[in-house]
C-alpha positions as a printed Julia matrix, in Angstrom:
531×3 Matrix{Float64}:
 -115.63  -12.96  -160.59
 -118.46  -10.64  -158.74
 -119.92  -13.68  -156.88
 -116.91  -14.09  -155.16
 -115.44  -11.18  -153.87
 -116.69   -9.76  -150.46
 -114.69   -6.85  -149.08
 -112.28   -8.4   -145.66
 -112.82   -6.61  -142.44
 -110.85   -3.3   -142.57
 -107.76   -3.08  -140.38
 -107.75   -2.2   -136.52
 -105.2     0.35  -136.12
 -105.46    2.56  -133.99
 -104.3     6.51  -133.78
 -104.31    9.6   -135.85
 -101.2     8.12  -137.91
 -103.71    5.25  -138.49
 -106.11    7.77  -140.02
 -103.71    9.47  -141.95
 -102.41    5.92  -143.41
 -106.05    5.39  -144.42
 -106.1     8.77  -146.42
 -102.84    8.4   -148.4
 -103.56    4.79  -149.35
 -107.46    5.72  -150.38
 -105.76    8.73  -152.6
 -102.99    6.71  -154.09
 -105.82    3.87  -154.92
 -108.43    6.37  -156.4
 -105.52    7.85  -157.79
 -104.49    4.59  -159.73
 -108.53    3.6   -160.25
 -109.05    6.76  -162.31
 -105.83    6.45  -164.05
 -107.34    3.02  -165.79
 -110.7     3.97  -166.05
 -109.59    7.37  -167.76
 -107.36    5.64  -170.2
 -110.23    3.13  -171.56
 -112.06    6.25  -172.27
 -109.63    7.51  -173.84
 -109.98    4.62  -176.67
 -111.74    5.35  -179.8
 -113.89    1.95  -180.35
 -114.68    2.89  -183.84
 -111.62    2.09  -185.27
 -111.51   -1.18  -183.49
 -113.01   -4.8   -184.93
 -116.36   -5.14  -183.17
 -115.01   -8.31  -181.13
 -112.12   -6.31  -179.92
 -114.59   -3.22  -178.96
 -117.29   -5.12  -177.42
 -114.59   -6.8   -175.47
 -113.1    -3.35  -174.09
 -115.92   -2.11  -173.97
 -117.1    -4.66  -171.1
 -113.47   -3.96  -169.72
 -114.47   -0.17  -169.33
 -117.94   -0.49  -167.94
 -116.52   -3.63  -165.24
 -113.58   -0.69  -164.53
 -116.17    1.71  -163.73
 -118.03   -0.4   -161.78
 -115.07   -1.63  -159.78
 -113.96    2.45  -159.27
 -117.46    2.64  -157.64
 -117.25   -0.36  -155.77
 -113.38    0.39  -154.74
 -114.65    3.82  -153.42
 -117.48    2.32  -151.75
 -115.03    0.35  -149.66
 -112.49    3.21  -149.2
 -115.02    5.28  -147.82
 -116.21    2.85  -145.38
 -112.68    2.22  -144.12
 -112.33    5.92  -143.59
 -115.58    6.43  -141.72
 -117.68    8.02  -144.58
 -121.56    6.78  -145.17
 -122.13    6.67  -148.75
 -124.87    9.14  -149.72
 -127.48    8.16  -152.36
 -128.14   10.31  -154.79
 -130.36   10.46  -157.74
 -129.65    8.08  -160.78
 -132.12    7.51  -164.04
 -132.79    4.22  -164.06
 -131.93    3.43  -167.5
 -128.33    4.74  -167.33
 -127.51    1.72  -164.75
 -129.59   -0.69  -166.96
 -127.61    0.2   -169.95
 -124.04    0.08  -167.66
 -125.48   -3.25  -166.98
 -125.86   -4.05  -170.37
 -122.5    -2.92  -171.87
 -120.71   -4.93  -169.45
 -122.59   -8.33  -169.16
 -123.66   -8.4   -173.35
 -119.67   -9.16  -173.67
 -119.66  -11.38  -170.87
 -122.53  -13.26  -172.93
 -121.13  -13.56  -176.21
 -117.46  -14.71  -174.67
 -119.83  -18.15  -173.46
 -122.14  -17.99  -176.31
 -124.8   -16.96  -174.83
 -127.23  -13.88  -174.7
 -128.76  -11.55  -172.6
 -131.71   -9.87  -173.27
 -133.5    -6.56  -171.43
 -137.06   -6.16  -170.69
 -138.11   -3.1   -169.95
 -141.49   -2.53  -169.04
 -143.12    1.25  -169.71
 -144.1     2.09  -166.04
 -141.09    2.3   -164.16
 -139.65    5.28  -162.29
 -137.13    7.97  -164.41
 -134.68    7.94  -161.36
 -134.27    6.03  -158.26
 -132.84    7.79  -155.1
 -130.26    4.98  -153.73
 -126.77    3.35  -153.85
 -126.47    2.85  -157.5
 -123.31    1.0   -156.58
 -125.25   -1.13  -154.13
 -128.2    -1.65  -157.0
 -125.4    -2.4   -159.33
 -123.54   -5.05  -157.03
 -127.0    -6.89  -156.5
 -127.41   -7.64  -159.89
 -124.23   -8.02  -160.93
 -124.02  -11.18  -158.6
 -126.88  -12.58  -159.89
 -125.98  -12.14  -163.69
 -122.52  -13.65  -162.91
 -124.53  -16.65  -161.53
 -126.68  -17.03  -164.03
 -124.24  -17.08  -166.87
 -122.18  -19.04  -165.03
 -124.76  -21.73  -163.74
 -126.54  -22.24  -167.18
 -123.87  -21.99  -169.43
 -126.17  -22.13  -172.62
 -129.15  -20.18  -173.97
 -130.39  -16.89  -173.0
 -130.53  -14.87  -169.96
 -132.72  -12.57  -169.24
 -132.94   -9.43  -166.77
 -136.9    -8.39  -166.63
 -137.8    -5.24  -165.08
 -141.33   -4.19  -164.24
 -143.56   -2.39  -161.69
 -145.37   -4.63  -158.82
 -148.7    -3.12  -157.83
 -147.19    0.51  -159.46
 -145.2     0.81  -156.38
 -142.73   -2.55  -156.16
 -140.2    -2.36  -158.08
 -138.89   -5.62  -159.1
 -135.59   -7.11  -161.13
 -136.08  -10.71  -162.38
 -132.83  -12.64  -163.99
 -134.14  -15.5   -165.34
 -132.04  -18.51  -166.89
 -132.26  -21.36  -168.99
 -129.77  -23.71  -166.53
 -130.66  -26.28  -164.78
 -131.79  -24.46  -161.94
 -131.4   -24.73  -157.89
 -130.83  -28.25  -156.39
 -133.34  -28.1   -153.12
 -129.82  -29.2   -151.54
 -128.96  -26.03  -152.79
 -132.63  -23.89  -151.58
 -132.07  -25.12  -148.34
 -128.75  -23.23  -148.13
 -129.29  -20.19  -150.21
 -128.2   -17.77  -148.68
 -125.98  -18.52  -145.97
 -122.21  -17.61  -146.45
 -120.33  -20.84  -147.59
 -123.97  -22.61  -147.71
 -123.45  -24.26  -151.22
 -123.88  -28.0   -151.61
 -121.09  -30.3   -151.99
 -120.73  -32.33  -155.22
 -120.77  -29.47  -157.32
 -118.94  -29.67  -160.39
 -118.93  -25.76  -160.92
 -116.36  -23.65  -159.57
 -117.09  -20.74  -156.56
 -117.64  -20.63  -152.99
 -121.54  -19.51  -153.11
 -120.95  -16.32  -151.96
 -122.55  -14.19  -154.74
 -126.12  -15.12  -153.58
 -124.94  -14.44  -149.72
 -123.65  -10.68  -150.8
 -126.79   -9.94  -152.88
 -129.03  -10.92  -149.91
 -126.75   -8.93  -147.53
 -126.71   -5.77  -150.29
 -130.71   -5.95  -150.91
 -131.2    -5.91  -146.79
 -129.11   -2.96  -146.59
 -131.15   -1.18  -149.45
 -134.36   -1.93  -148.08
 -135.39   -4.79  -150.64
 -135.31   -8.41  -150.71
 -134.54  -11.56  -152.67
 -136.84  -14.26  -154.09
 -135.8   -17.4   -155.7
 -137.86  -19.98  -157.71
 -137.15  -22.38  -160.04
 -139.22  -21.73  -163.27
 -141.88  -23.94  -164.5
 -140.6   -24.01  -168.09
 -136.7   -24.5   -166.35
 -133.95  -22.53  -165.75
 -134.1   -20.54  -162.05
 -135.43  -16.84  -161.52
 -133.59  -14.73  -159.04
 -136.0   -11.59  -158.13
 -134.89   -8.14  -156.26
 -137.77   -6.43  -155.02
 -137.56   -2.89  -153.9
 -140.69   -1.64  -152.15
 -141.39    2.27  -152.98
 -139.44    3.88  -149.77
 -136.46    1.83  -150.86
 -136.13    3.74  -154.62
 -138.14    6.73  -154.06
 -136.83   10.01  -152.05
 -137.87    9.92  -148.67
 -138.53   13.72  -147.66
 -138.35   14.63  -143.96
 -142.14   14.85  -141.36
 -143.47   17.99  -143.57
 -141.17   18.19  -146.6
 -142.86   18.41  -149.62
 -141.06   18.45  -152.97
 -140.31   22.51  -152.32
 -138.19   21.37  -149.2
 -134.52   22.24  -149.13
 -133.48   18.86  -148.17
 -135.28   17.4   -151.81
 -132.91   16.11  -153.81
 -131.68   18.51  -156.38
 -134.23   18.29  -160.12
 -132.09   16.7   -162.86
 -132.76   16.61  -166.7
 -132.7    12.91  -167.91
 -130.37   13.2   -171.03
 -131.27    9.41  -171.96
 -131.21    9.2   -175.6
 -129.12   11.82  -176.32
 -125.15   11.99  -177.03
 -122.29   14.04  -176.2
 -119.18   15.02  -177.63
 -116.67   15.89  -174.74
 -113.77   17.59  -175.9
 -111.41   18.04  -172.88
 -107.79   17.24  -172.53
 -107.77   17.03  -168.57
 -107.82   13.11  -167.51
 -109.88   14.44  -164.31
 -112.09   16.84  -165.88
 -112.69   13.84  -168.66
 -113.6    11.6   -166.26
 -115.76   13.91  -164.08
 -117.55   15.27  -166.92
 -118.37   11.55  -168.7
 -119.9    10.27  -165.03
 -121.71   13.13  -164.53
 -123.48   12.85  -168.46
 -123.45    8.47  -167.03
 -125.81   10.04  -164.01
 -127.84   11.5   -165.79
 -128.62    8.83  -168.87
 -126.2    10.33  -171.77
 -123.96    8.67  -173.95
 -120.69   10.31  -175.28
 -117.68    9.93  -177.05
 -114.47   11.82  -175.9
 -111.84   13.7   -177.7
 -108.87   14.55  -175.64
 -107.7    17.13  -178.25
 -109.05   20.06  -180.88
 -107.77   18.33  -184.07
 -109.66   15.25  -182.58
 -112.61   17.33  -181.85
 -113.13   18.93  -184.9
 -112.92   15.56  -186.96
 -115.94   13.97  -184.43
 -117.73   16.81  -184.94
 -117.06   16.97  -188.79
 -119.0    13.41  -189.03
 -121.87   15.01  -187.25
 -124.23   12.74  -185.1
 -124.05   13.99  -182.16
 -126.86   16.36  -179.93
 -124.36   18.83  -177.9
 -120.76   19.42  -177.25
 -118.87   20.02  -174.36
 -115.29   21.73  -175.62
 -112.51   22.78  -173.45
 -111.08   26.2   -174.59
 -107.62   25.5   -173.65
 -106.8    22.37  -175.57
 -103.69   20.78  -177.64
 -103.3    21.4   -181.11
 -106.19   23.56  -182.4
 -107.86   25.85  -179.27
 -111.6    25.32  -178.54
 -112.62   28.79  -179.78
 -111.1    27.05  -183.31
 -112.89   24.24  -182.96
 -115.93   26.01  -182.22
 -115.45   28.33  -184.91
 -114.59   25.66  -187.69
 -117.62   23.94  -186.6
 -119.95   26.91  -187.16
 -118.19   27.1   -191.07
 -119.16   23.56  -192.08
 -121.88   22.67  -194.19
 -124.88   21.15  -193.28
 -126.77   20.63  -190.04
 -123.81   19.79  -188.61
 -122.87   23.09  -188.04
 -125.94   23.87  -185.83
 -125.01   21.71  -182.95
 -125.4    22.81  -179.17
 -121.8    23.94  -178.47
 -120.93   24.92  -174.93
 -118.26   26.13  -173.94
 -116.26   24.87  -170.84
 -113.37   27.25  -169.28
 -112.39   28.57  -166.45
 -112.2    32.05  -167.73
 -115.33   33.82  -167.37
 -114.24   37.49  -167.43
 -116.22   39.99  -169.79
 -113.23   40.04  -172.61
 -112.95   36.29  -172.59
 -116.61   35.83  -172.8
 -117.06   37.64  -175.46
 -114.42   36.25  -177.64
 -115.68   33.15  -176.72
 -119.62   34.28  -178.09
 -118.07   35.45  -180.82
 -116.36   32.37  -182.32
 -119.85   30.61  -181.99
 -120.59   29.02  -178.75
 -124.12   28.55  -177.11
 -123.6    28.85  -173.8
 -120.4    28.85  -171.12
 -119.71   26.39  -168.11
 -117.8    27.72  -166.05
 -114.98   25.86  -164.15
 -114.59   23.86  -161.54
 -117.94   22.31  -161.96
 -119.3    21.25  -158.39
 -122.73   20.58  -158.89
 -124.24   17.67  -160.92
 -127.66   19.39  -160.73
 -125.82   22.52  -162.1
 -123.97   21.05  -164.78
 -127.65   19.11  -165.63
 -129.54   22.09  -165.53
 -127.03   24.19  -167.81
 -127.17   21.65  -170.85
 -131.03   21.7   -170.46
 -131.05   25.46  -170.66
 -129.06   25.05  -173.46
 -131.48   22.9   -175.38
 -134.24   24.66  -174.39
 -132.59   27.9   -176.57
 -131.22   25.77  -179.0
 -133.65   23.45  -180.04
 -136.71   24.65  -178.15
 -137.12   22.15  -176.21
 -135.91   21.17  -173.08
 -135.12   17.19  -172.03
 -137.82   15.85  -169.47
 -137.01   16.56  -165.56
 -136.16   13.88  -163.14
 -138.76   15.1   -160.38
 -137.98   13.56  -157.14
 -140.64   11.15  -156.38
 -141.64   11.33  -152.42
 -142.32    7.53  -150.78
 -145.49    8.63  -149.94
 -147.02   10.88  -152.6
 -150.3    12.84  -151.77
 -153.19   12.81  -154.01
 -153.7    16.38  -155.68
 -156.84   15.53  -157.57
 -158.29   18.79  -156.44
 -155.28   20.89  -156.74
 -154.16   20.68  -160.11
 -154.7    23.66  -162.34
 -153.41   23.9   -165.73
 -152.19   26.83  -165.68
 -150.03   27.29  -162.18
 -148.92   25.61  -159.67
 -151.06   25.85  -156.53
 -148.79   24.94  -153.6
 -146.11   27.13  -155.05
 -149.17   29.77  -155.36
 -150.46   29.25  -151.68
 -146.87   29.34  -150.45
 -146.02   33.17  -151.73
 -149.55   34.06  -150.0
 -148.9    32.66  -147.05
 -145.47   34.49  -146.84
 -147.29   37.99  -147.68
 -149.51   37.12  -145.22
 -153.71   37.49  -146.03
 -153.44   42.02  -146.56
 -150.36   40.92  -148.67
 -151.27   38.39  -150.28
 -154.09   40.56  -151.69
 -151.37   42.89  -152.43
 -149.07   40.4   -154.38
 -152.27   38.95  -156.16
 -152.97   42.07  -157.46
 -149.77   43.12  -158.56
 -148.97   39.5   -159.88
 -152.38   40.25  -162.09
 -151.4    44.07  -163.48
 -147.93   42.75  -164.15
 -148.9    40.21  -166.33
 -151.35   42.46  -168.24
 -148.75   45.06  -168.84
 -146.46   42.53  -169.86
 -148.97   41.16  -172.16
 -149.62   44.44  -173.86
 -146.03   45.19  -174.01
 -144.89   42.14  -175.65
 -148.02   41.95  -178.26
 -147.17   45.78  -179.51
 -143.43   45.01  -179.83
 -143.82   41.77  -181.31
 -146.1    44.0   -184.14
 -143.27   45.96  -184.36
 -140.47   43.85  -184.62
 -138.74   45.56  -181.46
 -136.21   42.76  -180.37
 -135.41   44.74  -178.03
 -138.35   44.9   -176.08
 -139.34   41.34  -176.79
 -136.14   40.58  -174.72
 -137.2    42.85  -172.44
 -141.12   41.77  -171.62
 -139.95   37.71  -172.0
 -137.12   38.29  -169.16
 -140.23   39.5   -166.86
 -142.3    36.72  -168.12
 -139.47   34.28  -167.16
 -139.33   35.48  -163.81
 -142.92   36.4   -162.77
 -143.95   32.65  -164.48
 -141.14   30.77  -162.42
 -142.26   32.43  -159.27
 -146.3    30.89  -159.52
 -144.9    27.87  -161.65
 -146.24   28.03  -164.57
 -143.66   26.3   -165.94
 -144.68   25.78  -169.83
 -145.11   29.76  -170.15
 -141.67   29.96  -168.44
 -140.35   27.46  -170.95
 -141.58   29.64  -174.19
 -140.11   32.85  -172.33
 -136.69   31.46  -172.22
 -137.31   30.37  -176.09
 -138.55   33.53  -177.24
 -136.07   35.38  -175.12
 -133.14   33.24  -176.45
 -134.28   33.54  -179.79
 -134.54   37.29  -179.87
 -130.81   37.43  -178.91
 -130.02   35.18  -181.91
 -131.98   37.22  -184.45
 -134.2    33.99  -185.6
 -136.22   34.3   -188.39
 -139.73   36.49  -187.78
 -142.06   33.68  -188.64
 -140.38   30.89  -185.95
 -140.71   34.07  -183.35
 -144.19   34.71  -184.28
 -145.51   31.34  -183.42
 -143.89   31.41  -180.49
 -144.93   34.85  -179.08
 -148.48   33.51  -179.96
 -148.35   31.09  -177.9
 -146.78   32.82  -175.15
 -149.59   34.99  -175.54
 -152.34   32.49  -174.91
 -150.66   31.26  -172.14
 -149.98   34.19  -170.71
 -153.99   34.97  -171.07
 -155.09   31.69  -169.36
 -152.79   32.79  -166.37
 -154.19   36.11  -166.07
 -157.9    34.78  -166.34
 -156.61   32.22  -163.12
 -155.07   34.74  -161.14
 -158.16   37.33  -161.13
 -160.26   34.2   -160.03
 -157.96   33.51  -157.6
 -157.98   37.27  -156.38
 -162.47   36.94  -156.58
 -162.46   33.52  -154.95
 -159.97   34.72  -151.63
 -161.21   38.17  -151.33
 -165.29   38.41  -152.07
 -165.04   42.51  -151.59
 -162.3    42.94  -154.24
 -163.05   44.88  -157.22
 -162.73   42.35  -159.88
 -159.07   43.34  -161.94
 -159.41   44.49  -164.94
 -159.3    42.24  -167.96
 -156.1    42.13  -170.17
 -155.74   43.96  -173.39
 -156.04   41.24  -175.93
């Protein structure tokens, strides 16, 4: 049970043959770990009873958590700090509630989430640590008040505190037991349920290391209420004296996927289980296939947003399945498809465009912020719009109430000024500003004459020029248009877009020529744009 496991201290050899012991047993271990884990995944629920598949199900999720934990440990033993690293919030609620909803049912009981509107998208910590915390405390509230409901409340203190309630319907805490709370092997005699008391002892130790703490009350109604409270510099990024969110050391921007589901087609045991906790991270569910012929039949029954699909698979090839897909009937034949191979040459490509994919991911994949970024580009050309971005959020935010502009970003603005320095930031100002009007003119006479070429052309600039001053929505539409231009989409779905992109593209014009009047009084004042 989780309230009853801490980790032993770790060994005291000594020596470089010490070391190396440490390294083959933590390989052999993950080794072993991912073996399990990958073979859950590997079942297909939907053919099982619902009892059966709620019950592995909760087996998965608890083998997930213990990989995490196990690695946790490992890397301790071996030296290594564990690094936190952006998670969205609801994928470890929902990991939370996959694995405890069985636990519930098994003692007929319930658990119930409440989620209030105002949290954060993403937390920067030890999502294993967060996950430990309140996995202790659901294990003792299920096992203390072994009826009714429990319930694991989530809300916003002050819009900076965040706070994690499990609430029970038990008996609640003895003041035998208050006295004691906390302390390792501090629980009353007398008692007639089994464990030592130590899941309350780790979650206290666990919240102190995160840079929270613990609160417990027994409610008026009855039952006892466990709270974790994480003050903002314990969730949020913390940048370094001076960062801002433009510093290197930020934390990389993620799409949150939550809400959306994968197929991932991929016959590799490691690349299936890298690829599933990298779509976990980021809020995704997914189902896997570990074969084409498997592949093609999810995707046949439809209901799912994207696809990742191995080319090299057994029994039918990914460009197959790809290609098979694209013939089917229905919407279903419209789905995001990318591509995953480790064959990027020019030939290969191409065969691999031609059989219907959307987009290619190269292997290996080393970069969750990559792999993130690649399935919201190809969202963003597929269904023309790209998921919401999990912006690091700074511990200490500073108010912009006077620097927000609607159509640019300002610090990114000031930033390429100060670089030219004030003659060449005049310079770049003023180029920036006939750029975008030739752009403007070129796009609006091409889009009249149904030039896709040229439309390609003029959005690629638009892409680039917008990205540089952050003017991120116009950047958006460029990509669109741009995307949709190499598909050959239907005039009218291109028109409304290129209209758009034109009024945007106006409004940042207008900005940058009074940003050129307000800086430098003895300008001439630029020209205005051809409309």
């Amino acid at each position: 049970m989780a309230e009853d496991w801490l980790p032993g201290p770790p060994p005291s050899p000594n020596g470089a043959d010490a070391d190396n012991g440490i390294e083959l047993f933590s390989h052999d271990i993950r080794s072993a770990v991912a073996d399990v884990v990958g073979g859950l995944r590997l079942v297909d629920f939907s053919q099982l009873d619902a009892a059966t598949a709620a019950q592995l199900q909760r087996v998965s999720t608890a083998g997930e958590s213990l990989a995490r934990l196990l690695d946790s440990a490992l890397d301790q033993l071996g030296g290594a700090r564990s690094e936190s690293e952006p998670v969205p919030l609801m994928a470890i609620l929902r990991n939370l509630e996959r694995r405890w909803s069985g636990h519930a049912r098994e003692r007929s009981m319930s658990l119930r989430l409440d989620i209030a509107a105002d949290l954060p998208t993403v937390l920067h910590l030890d999502s294993a640590a967060l996950d430990r915390v309140l996995a202790n405390l659901l294990s003792n509230a299920f096992k203390y008040a072994d009826w009714g409901e429990v319930l694991l409340r989530v809300d916003m203190r002050s819009g900076e505190e965040l706070r994690f309630r499990v609430c029970d319907q038990g008996p609640g805490f003895t003041d035998a037991a208050l006295e004691r709370l906390f302390e390792r092997g501090g629980r009353p005699g007398g008692q007639t349920k089994p464990g030592s008391g130590l899941g309350l002892h780790i979650a206290k130790e666990v919240a102190t290391r995160l840079g929270g703490q613990l609160q417990v009350s027994n409610a008026r109604e009855g039952g006892a209420e466990v709270s974790l409270l994480l003050p903002r510099p314990a969730w949020a990024w913390a940048p370094a004296s001076g960062a801002d969110l433009a510093s290197p050391d930020a934390p990389p921007v993620l799409p949150d996927l939550s809400g959306l589901t994968a197929l991932v087609a991929e016959d590799n045991p490691t690349n299936q289980l890298l690829f599933t906790q990298m779509l976990d991270h980021l809020g995704a569910s997914w189902k896997l296939a570990p074969d084409g012929a498997e592949a093609l039949r999810l995707l046949s029954g439809g209901g799912f947003d994207f696809a990742l699909v191995d080319i090299d698979m057994p029994e039918l090839p990914g460009t197959e399945v790809i290609a098979r897909t694209r013939a089917l009937a229905g919407e279903t034949r419209l789905i995001p498809i990318l591509a995953v191979t480790a064959y990027v040459l020019q030939e290969h490509r191409e065969r691999i465009y031609d059989a219907g994919a959307d987009g290619i991911l190269a292997k290996p994949v080393g970069s969750l912020a990559g792999f993130g970024q690649t399935i919201a580009t190809l969202m963003l050309r597929t269904r023309g719009a790209a998921p919401e971005q999990i912006e690091p959020q700074p511990a200490h935010r500073p108010a912009h109430s006077e620097g927000e502009h609607p159509n640019f970003c300002p610090e990114r603005l000031e930033r390429l000024i100060s670089i030219s320095g004030k003659d060449g930031g005049r310079e770049f100002l003023s180029r920036l500003h006939a750029d975008l009007c030739r752009c403007r003119a070129t796009l609006a006479t091409a889009a009249a004459a149904g030039n896709a070429d040229e439309v390609r052309a003029q959005t690629h600039v638009i892409i680039s020029l917008s990205g540089a001053v952050g003017a991120l929505p116009l950047q958006d539409l460029a990509n669109l248009a741009n995307a949709a231009a190499h598909r050959s989409e239907p005039s009218e779905s291109q028109a409304r877009t290129l209209a758009e992109i034109d009024t945007r593209l106006a409004g940042l014009i207008a900005a940058i020529a009074g940003e050129i009047c307000a800086r430098f009084p003895d300008a001439t004042a630029p020209p205005e744009a051809a409309g």
